[in-house]
N, C-alpha and C positions, 0 to 999 in steps of 0.2 A: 577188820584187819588193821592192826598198827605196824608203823614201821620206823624206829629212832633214829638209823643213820638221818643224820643232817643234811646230805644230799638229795637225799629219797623225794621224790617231786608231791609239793602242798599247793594243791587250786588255788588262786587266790578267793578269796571271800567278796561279798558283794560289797559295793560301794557303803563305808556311816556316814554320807551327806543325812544332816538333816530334813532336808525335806528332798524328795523325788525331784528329776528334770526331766522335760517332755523333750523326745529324742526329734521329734520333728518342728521342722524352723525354717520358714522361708527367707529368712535375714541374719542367721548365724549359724557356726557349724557346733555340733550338740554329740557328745559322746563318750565314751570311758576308754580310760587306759590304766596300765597296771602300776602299782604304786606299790612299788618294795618296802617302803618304809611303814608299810603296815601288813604288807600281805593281804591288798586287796585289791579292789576296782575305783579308780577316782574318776569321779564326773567331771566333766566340762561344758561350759556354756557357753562357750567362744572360742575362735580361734589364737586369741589372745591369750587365754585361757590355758590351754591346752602346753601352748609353749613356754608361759611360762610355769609349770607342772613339771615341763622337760627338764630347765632349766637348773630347777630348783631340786630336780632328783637328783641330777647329775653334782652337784656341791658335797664334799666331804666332809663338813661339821655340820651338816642336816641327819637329825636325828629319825624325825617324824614328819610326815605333813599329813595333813587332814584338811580334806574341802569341804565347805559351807558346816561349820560348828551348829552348834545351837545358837539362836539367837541372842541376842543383848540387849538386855533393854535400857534407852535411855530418856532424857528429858532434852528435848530439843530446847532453841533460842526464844520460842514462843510458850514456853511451858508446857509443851504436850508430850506427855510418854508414847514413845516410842519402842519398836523393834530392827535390829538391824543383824543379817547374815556377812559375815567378812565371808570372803571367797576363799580365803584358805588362813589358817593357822601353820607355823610352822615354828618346829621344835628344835634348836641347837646341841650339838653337843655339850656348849660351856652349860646349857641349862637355861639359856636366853630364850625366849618365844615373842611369837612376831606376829602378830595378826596383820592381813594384808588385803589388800583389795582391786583388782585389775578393773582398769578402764581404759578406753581409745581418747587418745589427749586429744581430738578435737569435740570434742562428749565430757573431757575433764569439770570445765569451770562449771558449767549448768548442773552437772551431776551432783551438785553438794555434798561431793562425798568425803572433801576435808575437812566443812564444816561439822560434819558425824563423828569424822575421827577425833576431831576436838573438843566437841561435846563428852564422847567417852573414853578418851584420856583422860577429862576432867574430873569425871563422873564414877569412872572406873580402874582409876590408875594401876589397879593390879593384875587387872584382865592381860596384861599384855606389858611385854620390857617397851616393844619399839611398836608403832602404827605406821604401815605403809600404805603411799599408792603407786601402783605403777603402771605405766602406758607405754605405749608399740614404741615409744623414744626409747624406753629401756629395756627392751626387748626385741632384741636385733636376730634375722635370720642366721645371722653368720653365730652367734653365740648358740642361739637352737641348734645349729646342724653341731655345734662341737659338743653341744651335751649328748646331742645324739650320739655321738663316737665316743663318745666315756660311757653311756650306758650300755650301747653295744658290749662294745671290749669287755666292761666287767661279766657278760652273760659269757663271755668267750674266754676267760683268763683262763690261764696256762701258768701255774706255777712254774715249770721247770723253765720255761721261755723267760720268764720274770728273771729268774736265778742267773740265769746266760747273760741277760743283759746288764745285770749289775755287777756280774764280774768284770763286764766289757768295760761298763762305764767307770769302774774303779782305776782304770789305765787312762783317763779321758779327763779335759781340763777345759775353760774357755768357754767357749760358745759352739754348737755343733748345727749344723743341719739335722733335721729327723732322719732324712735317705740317710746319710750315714750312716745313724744307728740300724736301720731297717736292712741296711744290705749287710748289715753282718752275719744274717740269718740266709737260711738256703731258702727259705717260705717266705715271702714278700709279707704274707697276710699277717701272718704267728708274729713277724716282727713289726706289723705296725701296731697289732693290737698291744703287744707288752710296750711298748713304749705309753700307750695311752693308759696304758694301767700302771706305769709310776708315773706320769702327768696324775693320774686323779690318785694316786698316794701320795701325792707333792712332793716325789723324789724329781723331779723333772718338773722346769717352769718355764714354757714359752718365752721367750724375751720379745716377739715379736706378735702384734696385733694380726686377726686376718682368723679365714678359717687354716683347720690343723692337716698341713698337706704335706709335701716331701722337702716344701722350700720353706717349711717352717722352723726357725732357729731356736734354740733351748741351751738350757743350760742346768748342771746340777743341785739344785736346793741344797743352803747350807747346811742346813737343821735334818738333813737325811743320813 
């Protein structure tokens, strides 16, 4: 049985990590979640991991991501060929792509895992626009929990609630509290969520640091 509406509900597909992860681990937490940007299941091998997967779903010029690619092989500082898995590739909208790598910064230095990067930038300059590392320093709980509340929202968006509220905000100038916006609605829920669905269409931009609460200030995006 097929079915084309575009709503119509598609399982997501198993994980294309290159190679399998054993789900059991007495020293990290190991497990899949759902990854819209491909319509499938993405692995994780850390808790590190895992958030920032959250993180990097929840971004609006993220095209794709994909965890653990195919390998790379390169020639290390001793002359030895090598292989190396980045922990996720990730695909921009401009068309930019980013191989990346999550580590815990006190696991950074020993990890040699910039010396890698810089072997295959050298080696490989076309595999990848940017080479990143990133650790628990840039990957802040309070950023997790707001990607949380943009992926939310988007499973929950409500066009006509979206429409109400940019009518509202078309009367509306400065700097706003979010309760503001959210009491304009009879449903406390309907209105926090459309608000975080023009935050993540970057009709709406926090002006202020912090997770995204009722004391959160905003203001409207020029370019909306």
């Amino acid at each position: 049985m097929c079915n084309d509406n575009s709503n119509f509900f598609k399982p997501a597909d198993a994980s294309r990590a290159s190679r399998r992860i054993t789900l059991k681990s007495s020293v990290s937490s190991r497990g899949f979640i759902p990854n819209h940007t491909g319509n499938c299941w993405a692995s994780y091998e850390s808790t590190l991991e895992r958030d920032f997967l959250t993180i990097v779903r929840a971004l609006p010029d993220v095209k794709r991501v994909e965890e653990q690619p195919e390998p790379v092989t390169y020639v290390d500082g001793d002359g030895k060929r090598r292989k190396h898995t980045f922990d996720f590739v990730i695909y921009l909208t401009t068309g930019e792509k980013f191989a990346c790598d999550i580590k815990p910064e006190n696991r950074l230095a020993r990890s040699g895992i910039k010396e890698v990067h810089h072997c295959i930038r050298k080696q490989r300059p076309n595999y990848a626009d940017r080479f990143l590392v990133r650790t628990d320093r840039k990957i802040s709980r309070v950023l997790v929990r707001n990607s949380e509340l943009i992926l939310r929202a988007r499973n929950l968006k409500n066009e006509e609630a979206i429409g109400e509220l940019r009518q509202h905000l078309a009367t509306m100038h400065g700097v706003f509290r979010l309760a503001a916006l959210v009491a304009h609605f009879s449903e406390e829920a309907i209105g926090f969520n459309a608000v975080l669905n023009l935050i993540d269409l970057q009709e709406l931009k926090p002006v202020t640091r912090g997770p995204i609460n009722d004391d959160t200030e905003l203001q409207i995006c020029l370019a909306a």
